[in-house]
C-alpha positions in Angstrom: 182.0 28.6 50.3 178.4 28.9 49.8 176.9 32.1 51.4 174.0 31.0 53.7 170.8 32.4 53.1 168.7 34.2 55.0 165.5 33.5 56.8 163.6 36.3 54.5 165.3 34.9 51.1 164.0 31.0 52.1 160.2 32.7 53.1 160.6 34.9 49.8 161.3 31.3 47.6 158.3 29.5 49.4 156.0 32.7 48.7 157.3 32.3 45.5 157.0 28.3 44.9 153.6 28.8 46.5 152.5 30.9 44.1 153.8 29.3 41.0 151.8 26.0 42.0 148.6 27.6 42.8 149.0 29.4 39.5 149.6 26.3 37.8 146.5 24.5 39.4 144.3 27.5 38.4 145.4 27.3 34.8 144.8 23.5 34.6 141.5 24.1 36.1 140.9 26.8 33.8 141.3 25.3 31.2 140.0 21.8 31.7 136.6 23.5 32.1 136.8 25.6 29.0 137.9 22.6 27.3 134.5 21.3 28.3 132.0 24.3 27.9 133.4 24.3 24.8 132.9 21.1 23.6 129.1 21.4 24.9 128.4 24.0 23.3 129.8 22.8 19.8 127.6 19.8 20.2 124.7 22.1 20.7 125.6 23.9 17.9 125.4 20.7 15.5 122.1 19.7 17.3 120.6 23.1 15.9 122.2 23.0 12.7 120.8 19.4 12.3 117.2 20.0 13.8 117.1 23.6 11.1 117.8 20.4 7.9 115.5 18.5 9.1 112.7 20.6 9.6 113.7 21.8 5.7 113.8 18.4 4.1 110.6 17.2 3.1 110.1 13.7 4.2 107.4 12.6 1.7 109.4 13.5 -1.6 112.1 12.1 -0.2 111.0 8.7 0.2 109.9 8.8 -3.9 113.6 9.3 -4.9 114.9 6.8 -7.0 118.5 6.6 -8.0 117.6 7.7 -11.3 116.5 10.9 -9.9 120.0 11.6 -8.2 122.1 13.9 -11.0 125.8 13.1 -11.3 128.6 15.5 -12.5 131.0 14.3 -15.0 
């Protein structure tokens, strides 16, 4: 006793399907690119942060170190 369904209600539910797997795609999409811009940039990030200490550390005292120049904490 199943009610048959109309032609409009079976073009409704493929709009509908069609529209729930193209959003799906677009979000996947979406976000596998962020994922990546996002990574890039956080390795930029680093890169700057470790070119700024480098250009602060001065190489010539640091070469005279010694280890009885390093302070410990007790």
């Amino acid at each position: 006793m199943s009610p048959k369904k109309s032609l409009s209600t079976k073009i409704i539910l493929m709009v509908e399907l069609i529209l729930l797997i193209s959003g799906i795609l677009f979000c996947s999409v979406s976000v596998y690119r962020t994922r990546g811009g996002i990574r890039k940039s956080i390795q930029q990030r680093m890169l700057d942060i470790v070119n700024c200490a480098a250009g602060s550390v001065n190489g010539d005292m640091l070469e005279g170190l010694t280890a009885e120049d390093v302070v410990r904490d007790a």
